[in-house]
MARDREN-716167 format. One line per 3 residues: their letters; for each residue x, y, z of C-alpha. Coordinates in steps of 0.2 Angstrom, whole numbers, padded with zeros to 4 digits. Each point is the difference from the previous one (the first is absolute). Last residue first. Layout:
<pts>
A) X:Y:Z | ...
</pts>
This chain:
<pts>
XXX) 0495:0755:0606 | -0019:0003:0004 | -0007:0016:-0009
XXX) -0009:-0011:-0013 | -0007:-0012:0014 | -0008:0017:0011
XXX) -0006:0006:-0017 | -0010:-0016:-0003 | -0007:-0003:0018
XXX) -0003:0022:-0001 | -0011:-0003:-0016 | -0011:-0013:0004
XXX) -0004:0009:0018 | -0005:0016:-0009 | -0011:-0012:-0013
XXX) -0010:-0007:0016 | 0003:-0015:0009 | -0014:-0010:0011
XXX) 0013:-0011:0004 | 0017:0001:0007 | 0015:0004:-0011
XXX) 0012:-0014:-0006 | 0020:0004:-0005 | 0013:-0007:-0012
XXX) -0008:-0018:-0002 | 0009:-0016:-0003 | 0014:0008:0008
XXX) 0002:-0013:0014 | -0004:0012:0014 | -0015:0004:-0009
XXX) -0005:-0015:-0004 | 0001:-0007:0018 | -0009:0017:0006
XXX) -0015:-0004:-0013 | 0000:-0020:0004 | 0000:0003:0020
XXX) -0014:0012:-0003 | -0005:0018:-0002 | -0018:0001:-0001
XXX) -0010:0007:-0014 | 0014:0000:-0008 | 0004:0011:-0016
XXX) 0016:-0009:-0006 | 0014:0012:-0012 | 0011:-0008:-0012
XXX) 0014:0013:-0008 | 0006:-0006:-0018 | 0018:-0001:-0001
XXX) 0002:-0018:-0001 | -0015:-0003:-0014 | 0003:-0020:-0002
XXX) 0008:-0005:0014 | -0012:0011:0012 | -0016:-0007:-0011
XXX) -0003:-0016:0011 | 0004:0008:0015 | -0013:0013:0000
XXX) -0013:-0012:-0006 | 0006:-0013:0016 | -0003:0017:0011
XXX) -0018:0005:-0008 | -0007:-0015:0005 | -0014:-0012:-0009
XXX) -0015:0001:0007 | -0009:0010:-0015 | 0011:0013:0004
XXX) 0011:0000:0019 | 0011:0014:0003 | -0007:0013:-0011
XXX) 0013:0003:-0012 | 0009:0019:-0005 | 0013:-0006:-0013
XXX) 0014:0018:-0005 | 0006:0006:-0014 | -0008:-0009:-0015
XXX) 0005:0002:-0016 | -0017:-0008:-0011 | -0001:-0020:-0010
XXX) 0008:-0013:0011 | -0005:0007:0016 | -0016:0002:-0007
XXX) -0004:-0018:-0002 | 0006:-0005:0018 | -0010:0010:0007
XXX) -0014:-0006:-0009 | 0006:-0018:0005 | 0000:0008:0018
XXX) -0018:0005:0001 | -0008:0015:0001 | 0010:0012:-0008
XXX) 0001:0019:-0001 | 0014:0008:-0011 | 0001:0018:0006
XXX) 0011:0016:-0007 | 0001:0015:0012 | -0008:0017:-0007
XXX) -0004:0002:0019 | -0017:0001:-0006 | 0001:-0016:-0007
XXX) 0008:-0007:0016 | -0016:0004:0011 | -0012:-0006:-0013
XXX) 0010:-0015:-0005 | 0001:-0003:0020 | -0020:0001:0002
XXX) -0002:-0013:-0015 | 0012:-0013:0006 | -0008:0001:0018
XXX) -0020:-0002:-0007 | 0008:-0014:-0010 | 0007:-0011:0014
XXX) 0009:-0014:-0006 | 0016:0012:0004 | 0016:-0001:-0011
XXX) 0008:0019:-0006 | 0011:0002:-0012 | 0010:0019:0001
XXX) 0010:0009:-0014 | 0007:0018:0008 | 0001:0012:-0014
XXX) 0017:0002:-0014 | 0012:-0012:0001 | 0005:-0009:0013
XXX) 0016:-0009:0000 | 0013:0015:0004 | -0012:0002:0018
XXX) -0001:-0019:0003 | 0019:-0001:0002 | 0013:-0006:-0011
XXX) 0017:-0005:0008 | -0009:-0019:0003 | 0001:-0004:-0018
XXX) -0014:-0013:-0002 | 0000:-0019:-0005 | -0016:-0008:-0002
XXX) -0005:-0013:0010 | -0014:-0014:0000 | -0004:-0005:0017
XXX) -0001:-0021:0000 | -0014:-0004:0011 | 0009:-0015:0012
XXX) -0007:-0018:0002 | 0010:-0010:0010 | -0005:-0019:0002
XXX) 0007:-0013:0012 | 0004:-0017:-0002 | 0000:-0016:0012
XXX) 0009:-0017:0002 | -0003:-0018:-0004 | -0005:-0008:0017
XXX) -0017:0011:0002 | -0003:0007:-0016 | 0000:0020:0001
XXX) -0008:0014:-0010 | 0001:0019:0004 | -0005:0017:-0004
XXX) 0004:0017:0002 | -0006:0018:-0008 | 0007:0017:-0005
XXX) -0007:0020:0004 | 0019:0000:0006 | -0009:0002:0019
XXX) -0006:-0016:-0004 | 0014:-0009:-0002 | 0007:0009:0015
XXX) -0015:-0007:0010 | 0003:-0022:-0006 | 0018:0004:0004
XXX) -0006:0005:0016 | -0011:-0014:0004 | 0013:-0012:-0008
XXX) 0014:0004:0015 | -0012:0004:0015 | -0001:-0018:0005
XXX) 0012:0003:0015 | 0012:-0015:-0006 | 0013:-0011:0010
XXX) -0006:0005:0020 | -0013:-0014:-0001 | 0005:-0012:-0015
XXX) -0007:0006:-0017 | -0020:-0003:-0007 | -0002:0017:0000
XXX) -0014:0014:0002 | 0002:0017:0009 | -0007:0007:-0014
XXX) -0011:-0007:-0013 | 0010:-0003:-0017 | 0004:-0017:0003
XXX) -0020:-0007:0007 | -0008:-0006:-0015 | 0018:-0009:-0007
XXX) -0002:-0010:0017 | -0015:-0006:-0002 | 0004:-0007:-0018
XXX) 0015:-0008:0005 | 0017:0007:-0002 | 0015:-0004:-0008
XXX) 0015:-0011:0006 | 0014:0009:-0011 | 0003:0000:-0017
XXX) 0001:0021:-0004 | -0011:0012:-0008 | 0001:0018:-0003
XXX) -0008:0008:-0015 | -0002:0018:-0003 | -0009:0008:-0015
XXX) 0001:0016:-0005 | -0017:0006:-0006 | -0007:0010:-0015
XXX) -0014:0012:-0006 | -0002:0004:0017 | -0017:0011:0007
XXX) -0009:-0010:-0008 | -0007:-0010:0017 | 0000:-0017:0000
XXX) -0016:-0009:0004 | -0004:-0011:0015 | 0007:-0014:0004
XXX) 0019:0004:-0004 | 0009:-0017:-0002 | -0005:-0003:-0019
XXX) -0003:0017:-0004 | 0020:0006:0004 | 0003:-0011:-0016
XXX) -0012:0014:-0010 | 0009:0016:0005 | 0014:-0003:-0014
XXX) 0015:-0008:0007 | 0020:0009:0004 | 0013:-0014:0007
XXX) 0007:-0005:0014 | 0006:-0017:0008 | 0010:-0006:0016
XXX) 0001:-0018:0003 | 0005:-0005:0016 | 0010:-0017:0001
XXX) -0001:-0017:0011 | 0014:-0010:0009 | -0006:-0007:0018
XXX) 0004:0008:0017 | -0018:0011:-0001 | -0008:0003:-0016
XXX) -0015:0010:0008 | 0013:0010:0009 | 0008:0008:-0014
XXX) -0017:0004:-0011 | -0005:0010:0017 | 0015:0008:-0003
XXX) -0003:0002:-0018 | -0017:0007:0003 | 0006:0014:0012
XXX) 0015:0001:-0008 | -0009:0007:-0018 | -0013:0010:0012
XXX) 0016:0009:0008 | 0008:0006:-0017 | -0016:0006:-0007
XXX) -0003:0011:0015 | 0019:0008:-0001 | -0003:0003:-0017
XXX) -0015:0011:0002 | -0015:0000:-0014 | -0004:0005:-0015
XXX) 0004:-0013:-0013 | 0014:-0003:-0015 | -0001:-0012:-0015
XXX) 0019:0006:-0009 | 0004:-0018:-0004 | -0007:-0012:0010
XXX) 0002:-0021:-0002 | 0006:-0005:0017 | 0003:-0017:0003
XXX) 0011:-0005:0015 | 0004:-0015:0009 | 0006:0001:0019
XXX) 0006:-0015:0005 | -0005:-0009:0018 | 0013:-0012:0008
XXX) 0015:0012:0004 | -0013:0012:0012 | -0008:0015:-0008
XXX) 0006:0017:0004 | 0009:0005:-0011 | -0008:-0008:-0015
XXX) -0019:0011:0007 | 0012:0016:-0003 | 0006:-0005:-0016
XXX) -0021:-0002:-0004 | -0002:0016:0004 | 0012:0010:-0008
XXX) -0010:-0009:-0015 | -0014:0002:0003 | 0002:0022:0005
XXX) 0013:-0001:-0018 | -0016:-0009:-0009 | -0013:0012:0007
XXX) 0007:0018:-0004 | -0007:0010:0013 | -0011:0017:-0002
XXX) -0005:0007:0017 | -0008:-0001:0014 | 0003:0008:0018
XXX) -0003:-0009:0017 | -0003:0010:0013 | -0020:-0005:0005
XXX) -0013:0009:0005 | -0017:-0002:0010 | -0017:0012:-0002
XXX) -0014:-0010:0007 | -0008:0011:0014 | 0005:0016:-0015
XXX) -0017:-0005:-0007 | -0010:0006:0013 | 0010:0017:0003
XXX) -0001:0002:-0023 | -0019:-0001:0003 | -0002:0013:0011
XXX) 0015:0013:-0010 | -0012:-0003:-0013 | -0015:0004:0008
XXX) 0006:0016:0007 | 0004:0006:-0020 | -0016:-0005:-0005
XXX) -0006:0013:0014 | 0012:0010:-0007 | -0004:0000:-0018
XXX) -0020:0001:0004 | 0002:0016:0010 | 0011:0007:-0011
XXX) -0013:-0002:-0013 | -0012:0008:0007 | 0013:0014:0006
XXX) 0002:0003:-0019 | -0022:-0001:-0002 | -0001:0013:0013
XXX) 0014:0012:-0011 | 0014:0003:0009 | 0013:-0006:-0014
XXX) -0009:0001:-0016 | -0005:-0018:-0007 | 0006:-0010:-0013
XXX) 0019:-0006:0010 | -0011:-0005:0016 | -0014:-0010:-0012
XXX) 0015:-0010:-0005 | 0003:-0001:0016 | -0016:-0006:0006
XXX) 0002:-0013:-0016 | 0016:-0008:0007 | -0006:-0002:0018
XXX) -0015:-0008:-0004 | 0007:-0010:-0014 | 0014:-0006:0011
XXX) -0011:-0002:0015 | -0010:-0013:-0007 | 0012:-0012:-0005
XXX) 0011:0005:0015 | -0016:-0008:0011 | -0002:-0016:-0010
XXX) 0018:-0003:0003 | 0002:0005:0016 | -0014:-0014:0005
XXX) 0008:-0012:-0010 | 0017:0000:0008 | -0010:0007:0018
XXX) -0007:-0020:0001 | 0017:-0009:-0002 | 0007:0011:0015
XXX) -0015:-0004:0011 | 0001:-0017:-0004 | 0017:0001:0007
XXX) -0003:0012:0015 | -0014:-0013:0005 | 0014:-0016:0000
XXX) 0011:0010:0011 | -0012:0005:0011 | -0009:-0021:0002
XXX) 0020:-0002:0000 | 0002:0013:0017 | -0015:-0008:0007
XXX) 0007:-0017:-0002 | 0015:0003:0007 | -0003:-0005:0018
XXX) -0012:-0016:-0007 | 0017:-0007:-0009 | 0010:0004:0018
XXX) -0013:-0013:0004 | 0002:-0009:-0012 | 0019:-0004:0003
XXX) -0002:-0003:0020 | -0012:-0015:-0005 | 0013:-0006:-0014
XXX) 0013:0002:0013 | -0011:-0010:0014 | -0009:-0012:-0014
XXX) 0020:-0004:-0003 | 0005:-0004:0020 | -0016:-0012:-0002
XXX) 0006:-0006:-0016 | 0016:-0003:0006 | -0006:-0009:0016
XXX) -0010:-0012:-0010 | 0014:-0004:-0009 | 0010:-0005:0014
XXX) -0013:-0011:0009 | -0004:-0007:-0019 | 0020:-0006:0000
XXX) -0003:-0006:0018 | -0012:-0010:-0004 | 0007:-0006:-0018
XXX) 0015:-0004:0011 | -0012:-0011:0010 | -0006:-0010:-0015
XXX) 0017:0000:-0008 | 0004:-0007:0018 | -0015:-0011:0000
XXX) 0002:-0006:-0017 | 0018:-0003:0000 | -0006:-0013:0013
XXX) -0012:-0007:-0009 | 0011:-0003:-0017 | 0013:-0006:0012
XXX) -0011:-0014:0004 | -0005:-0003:-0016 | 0017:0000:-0008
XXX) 0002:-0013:0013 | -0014:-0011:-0007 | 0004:0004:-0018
XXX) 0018:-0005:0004 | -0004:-0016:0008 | -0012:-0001:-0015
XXX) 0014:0001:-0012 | 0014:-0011:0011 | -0011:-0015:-0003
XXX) -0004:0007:-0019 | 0019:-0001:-0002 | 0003:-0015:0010
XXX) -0015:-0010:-0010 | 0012:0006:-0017 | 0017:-0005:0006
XXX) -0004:-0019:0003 | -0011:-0003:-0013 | 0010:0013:-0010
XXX) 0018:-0013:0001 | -0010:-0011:-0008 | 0003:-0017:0008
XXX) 0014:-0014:-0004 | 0000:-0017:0011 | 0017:-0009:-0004
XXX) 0004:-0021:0005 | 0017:-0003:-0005 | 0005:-0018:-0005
XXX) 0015:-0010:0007 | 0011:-0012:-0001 | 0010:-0013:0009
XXX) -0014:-0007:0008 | -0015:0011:-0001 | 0004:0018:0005
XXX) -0016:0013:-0002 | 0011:0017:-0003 | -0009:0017:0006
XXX) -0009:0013:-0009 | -0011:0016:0004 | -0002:0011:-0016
XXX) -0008:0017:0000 | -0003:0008:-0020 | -0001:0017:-0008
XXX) -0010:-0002:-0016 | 0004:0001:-0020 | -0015:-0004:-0007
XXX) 0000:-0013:-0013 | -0012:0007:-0014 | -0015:-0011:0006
XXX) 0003:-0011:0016 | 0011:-0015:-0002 | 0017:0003:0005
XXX) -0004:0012:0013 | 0015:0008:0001 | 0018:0005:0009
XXX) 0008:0012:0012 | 0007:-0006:0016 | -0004:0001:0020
XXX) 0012:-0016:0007 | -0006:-0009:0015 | 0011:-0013:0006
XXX) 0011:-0017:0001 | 0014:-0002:-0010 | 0001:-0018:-0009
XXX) 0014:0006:-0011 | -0013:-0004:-0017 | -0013:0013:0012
XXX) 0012:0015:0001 | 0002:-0002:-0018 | -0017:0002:-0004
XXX) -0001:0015:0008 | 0012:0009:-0011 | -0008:-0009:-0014
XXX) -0016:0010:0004 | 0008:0017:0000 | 0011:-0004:-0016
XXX) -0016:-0004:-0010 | -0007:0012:-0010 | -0011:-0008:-0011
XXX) 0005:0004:-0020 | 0004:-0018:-0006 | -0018:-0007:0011
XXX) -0003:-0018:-0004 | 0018:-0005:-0003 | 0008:0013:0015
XXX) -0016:-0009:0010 | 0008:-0016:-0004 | 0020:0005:0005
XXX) -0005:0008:0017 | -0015:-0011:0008 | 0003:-0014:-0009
XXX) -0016:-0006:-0007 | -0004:-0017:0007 | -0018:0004:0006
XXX) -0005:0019:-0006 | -0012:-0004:-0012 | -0009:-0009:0012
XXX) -0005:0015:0011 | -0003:-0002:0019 | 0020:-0005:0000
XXX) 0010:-0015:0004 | 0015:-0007:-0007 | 0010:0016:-0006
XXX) 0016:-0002:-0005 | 0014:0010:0009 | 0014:-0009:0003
XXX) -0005:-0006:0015 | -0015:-0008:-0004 | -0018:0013:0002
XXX) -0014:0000:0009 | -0012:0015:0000 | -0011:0008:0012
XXX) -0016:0014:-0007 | -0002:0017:0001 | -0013:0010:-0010
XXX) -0012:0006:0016 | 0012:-0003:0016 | 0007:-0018:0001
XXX) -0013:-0011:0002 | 0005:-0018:0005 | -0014:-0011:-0008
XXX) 0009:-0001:-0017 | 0016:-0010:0009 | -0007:-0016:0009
XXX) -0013:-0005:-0009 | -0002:0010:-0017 | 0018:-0004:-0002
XXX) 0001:-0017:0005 | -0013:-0004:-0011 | 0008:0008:-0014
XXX) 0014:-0008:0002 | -0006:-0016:0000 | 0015:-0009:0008
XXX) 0007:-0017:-0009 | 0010:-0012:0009 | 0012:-0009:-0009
XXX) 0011:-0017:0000 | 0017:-0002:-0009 | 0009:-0015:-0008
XXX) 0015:-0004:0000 | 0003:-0013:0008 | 0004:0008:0019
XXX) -0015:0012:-0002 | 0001:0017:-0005 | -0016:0011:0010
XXX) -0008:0015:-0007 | -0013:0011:0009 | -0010:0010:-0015
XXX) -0009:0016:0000 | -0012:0001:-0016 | -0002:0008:-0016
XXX) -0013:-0006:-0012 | 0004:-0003:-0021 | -0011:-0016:0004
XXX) 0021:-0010:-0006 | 0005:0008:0014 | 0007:0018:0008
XXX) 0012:-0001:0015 | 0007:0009:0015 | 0010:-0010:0009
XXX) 0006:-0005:0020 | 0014:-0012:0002 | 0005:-0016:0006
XXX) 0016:-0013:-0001 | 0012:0009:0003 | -0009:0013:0011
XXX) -0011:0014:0000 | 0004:0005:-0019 | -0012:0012:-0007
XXX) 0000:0002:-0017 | -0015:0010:-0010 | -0006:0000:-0020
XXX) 0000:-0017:-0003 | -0011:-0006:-0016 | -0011:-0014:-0008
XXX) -0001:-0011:0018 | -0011:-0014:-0007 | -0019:0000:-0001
XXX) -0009:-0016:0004 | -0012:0003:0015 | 0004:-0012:0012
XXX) 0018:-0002:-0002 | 0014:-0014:-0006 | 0014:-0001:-0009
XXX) 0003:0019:-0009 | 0017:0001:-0006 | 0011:0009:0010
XXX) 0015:-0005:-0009 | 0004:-0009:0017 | -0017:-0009:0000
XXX) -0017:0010:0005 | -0012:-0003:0014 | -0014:0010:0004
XXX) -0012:0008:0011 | -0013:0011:-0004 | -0011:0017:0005
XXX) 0004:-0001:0019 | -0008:0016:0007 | -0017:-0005:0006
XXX) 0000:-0016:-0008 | 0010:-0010:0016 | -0008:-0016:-0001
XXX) -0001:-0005:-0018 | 0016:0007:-0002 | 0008:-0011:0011
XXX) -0010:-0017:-0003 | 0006:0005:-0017 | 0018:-0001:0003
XXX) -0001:-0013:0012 | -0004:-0013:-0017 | 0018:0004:-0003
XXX) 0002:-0016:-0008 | 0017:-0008:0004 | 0002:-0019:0003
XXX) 0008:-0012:0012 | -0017:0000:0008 | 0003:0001:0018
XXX) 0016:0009:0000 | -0005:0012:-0017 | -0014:0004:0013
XXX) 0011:0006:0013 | 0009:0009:-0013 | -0014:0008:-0007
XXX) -0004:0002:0021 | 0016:0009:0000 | -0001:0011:-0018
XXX) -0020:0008:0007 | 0008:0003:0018 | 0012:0010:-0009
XXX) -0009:0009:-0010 | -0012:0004:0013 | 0014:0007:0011
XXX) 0006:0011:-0012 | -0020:0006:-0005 | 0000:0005:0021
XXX) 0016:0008:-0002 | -0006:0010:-0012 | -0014:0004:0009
XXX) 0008:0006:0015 | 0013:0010:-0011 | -0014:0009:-0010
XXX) -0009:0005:0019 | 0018:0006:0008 | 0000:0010:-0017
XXX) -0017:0006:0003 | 0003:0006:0018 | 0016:0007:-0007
XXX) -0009:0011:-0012 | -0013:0005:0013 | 0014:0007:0011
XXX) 0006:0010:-0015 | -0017:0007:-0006 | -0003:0003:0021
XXX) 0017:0009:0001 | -0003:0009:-0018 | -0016:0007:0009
XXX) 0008:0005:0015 | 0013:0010:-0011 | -0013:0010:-0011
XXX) -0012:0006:0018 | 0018:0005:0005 | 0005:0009:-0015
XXX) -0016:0008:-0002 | -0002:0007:0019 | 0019:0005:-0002
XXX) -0004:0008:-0015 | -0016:0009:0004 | 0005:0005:0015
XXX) 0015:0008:-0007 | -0011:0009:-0012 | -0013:0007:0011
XXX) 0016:0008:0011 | 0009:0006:-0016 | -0018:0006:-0005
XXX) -0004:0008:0018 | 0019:0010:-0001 | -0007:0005:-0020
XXX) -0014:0008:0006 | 0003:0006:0017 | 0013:0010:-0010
XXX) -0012:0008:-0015 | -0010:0006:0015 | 0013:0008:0009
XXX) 0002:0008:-0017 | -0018:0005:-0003 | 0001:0007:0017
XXX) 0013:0010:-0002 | -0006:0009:-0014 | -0016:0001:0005
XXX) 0009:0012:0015 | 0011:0008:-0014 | -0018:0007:-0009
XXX) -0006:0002:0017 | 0014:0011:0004 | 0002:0012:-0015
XXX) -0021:0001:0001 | 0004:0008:0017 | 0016:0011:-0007
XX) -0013:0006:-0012 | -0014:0004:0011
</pts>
């Protein structure tokens, strides 16, 4: 399964980078399309901007000419007339300008300081901006008169001086013969001299301005080298299409805007003008990109179908193969249940044998609280009558059918008898937490720390070393592998607390059994745990590890050793923050003792016995039966009692009931071992269970003896733990 998961992991993989490469080869390919789909859409129009340029200029040059004819027609027949008349009066002129109105605004005649002579609508050339020499004697201007207008003059010097004019309303010429070419959405044609100066443009403003030297007046922070470049080209008389970066002069703010410009020279004469259409370079870049955009939809389209049907037929396949795997898993699953149904008999068995066990517990225990009386007072009667009397062999009768039952009752309870090896003793705490935490250092990697806070003086507990040593690397192991690769810390921290802080974790009431706990906290940084998870850490076989990393045993068992030490275990977690958990030990309170002496050099005087049972009608038979044995008895009924006398009479030897008032008789045993070491502890069980043989084995307890118990069987327990070495 791994080596499987190993190959589809590596398959993805691969795919993901074969992927990654059709990618990037369909984007190079996408993207050289694009620009030689751009750049030949972007060169085709400058080609029509450039042939439409000419077209223009050819157009400016034929009317030009045209206006050079006129004036020369207009000077011949003044001459003509001057032949007839003998005088000069221009009347032609306004003949002229009366006829051709559409773009001929005036004519005049001026002297040789170009004093105004004669025109039809009296304003006087006030200001020359533009030169343009065709010949000697003729040349093309750019004006403003005395109207504060600007207009397109045709000059001609005559032979006395004097000059004759044609005046071209530039506006009109504009609107006519310029405005109505379109040149994408913001462009526009232009005519400029050859020095640069503009002579018409869709914006007054922009008539006579030099393109270079006046926009550097209007506009001192204008980045101009791109468009002076261009310029340039067009004062050498070049012919092209430039791609330049410039403005739109009169828009709000003066964007800065990429522009196209197709230019050519319009020779007149000896000079010449340049003729310049300019369009947005985005007119021409943005209706190829959204072009080329669809294009793409449409063939992203296609593909998009065509990856369909083979994701659609790999989907196929893909469910073809699923459905096989959860046919060959219904197979195992199927084969699983029914080796399920095989066993279920030999559960259904199990499970009786169980409820079984529980029920003989209570059972034996009613039972051995009758028979102890029975037994106890029909040998009392045995020890007061005379031997062969009817009412002796009465008697006898009565102890040994007694006796029958209770070998009866201990055959059921012997089904749950278990043992355990483990033997307890007293262990100083802070040298066990502190062995341990050098042994958690070992064997943590370099990016966790190990910090330690142990505050325990002499605090010691019953229990076994070797236990407590494996539940402190449980939890810190499980705290190594929660941090991971990143740096974090383990914090390791004891002290003693009253029984009160265990209240706030334990549910239900704490016994008082301890007057005092030892208090272990282990937390670290690590990921944490959610809530569900936090439910389920102590159940066995659970983990939230890898397959083949964890078994889930590791907290179940640290969770039963706690236990066996009559101790309890919490925990609290924060997903993302990290997770602690809490130790709570009942601290043993020990006396010193000189292990030389033995019980015999100790005792002084008769046998002193305490005996626990919640059963009166028992306490009062045994204070009968031990009375007469002239054997000192201090009967309890509770453990507080018990407690009470211990502090106050000698005694030798604790005979306990093994559960009183529901607490246990093993946890009352271990309670008082630190605090009366030499004192023998003796259970009477009504059933000898795992907790009994645990405690014996442990030395909680020196010996138990199976209930109904008489004083005989009392005595022989406690003699039988003198005489042990």
């Amino acid at each position: 399964m791994k080596i499987l998961m190993e190959i589809k992991k590596y398959r993805a993989i691969l795919m993901s980078l074969a992927m990654t490469i059709v990618l990037g080869v369909f984007s190079c390919l996408v993207f050289s399309i694009w620009k030689e789909y751009k750049e030949a859409i972007i060169d085709n129009q400058k080609k029509q901007m450039l042939l439409t340029t000419q077209s223009m200029g050819d157009n400016l040059k034929a009317f030009i000419e045209g206006y050079q004819a006129d004036i020369n027609s207009l000077y011949a027949m003044e001459e003509e007339n001057y032949k007839r008349t003998g005088s000069k009066t221009w009347a032609v002129l306004e003949e002229y300008v009366n006829f051709h109105t559409r773009y001929v605004y005036d004519a005049i005649l001026e002297d040789k300081n170009g004093k105004l002579l004669k025109s039809i609508h009296g304003f006087a050339v006030k200001e020359t901006y533009s030169v343009t020499n065709i010949d000697n004697d003729m040349s093309f201007r750019l004006c403003k008169l005395e109207n504060g207008e600007m207009y397109l003059l045709i000059k001609k010097k005559l032979d006395d001086g004097t000059s004759v004019s044609i005046l071209i309303d530039n506006k009109s010429y504009n609107d006519t013969l310029v405005s109505n070419i379109r040149v994408g959405t913001n462009g526009y044609v232009l005519l400029k001299d050859s020095i640069g100066t503009i002579l018409t443009h869709p914006q007054k403003s922009q008539w006579g301005i030099n393109v270079i030297t006046g926009r550097e007046i209007m506009f001192p922070n204008a980045d101009l080298t791109s468009l002076q470049q261009m310029i340039e080209r067009q004062n050498r008389g070049e012919t092209g299409v430039a791609e330049y970066y410039s403005y739109w002069w009169e828009d709000p703010g003066v964007p800065k805007v990429k522009k196209i410009s197709a230019f050519c020279p319009v020779y007149i004469g000896d000079g010449f003008l340049v003729m310049s259409a300019v369009i947005d370079y985005n007119d021409i870049y943005v209706p190829v990109a959204t072009g080329f955009f669809k294009l793409g939809l449409v063939s992203v389209g296609i593909v998009a179908v065509v990856l369909g049907m083979v994701f659609y037929i790999g989907a196929l396949w893909l469910q073809k193969r699923k459905d096989r795997e959860e046919i060959d898993y219904l197979i195992e699953l199927n084969n699983i249940l029914e080796e399920m149904h095989q066993s279920e008999e030999t559960i259904a068995h199990q499970q009786r044998l169980q409820i079984m066990g529980t029920m003989t517990g209570g059972i034996a225990h009613e039972f051995n609280n009758l028979l102890t009386p029975i037994m106890g007072y029909a040998e009392l009667l045995m020890l007061e009558l005379e031997d062969g009397s009817d009412s002796y062999d009465n008697a006898m009768e009565i102890y040994d059918a007694s006796a029958k039952a209770k070998e009866i009752i201990q055959q059921i309870s012997s089904l749950s008898r278990k043992n355990m090896e483990t033997a307890y003793k007293s262990v100083d705490a802070g040298k066990v937490l502190r062995r341990a935490a050098k042994m958690v250092t070992s064997v943590c990697p370099p990016n966790v720390k190990v910090e330690e806070a142990i505050y325990l003086e002499e605090e010691r507990f019953l229990g076994n070393e070797t236990q407590m040593n494996q539940v402190i690397l449980n939890i810190c192991v499980n705290a190594i592998h929660a941090i991971g690769h990143r740096e974090g810390k383990i914090h390791i921290k004891a002290c003693r607390v009253m029984p009160y802080e265990l209240e706030q974790y334990k549910q239900s009431s704490v016994s008082g059994e301890w007057d005092s706990y030892i208090r272990i906290d282990i937390s670290d940084n690590g990921e944490g745990m959610s809530e569900e998870v936090l439910k389920q850490i102590f159940d066995p076989f659970f983990t939230t590890k890898k397959n083949g990393v964890g078994t889930g045993l590791g907290l179940s068992l640290v969770e039963q050793i706690i236990h066996s030490h009559k101790g309890h275990i919490f925990a609290e977690s924060t997903a993302g923050i990290g997770s602690v958990f809490h130790v709570f030990l009942p601290v043993n309170e020990h006396k010193a003792q000189e292990a030389s002496q033995s019980m015999e050099t100790e005792r002084d005087g008769a046998l002193r016995l305490l005996i626990i049972d919640d059963n009166p009608k028992v306490l009062k038979l045994l204070e009968k039966s031990f009375s007469k044995l002239k054997v000192t008895v201090f009967s309890c009924m509770n453990f507080e009692e018990a407690r009470k006398t211990l502090k106050e009479q000698e005694v030798d030897a604790v005979i306990s009931e093994q559960y009183v008032a529901g607490k246990s008789g093993a946890n009352f045993c271990m309670s008082i071992k630190g605090a009366y070491p030499r004192l023998i502890r003796i259970i009477m069980a009504d059933r000898v269970t795992k907790e009994i043989v645990e405690a014996k084995q442990r030395k909680i307890i020196d010996e138990y003896i199976d209930k109904p118990v008489s004083d005989s069987a009392i005595l022989k327990a406690v003699k039988n733990c003198i005489e042990k070495p």
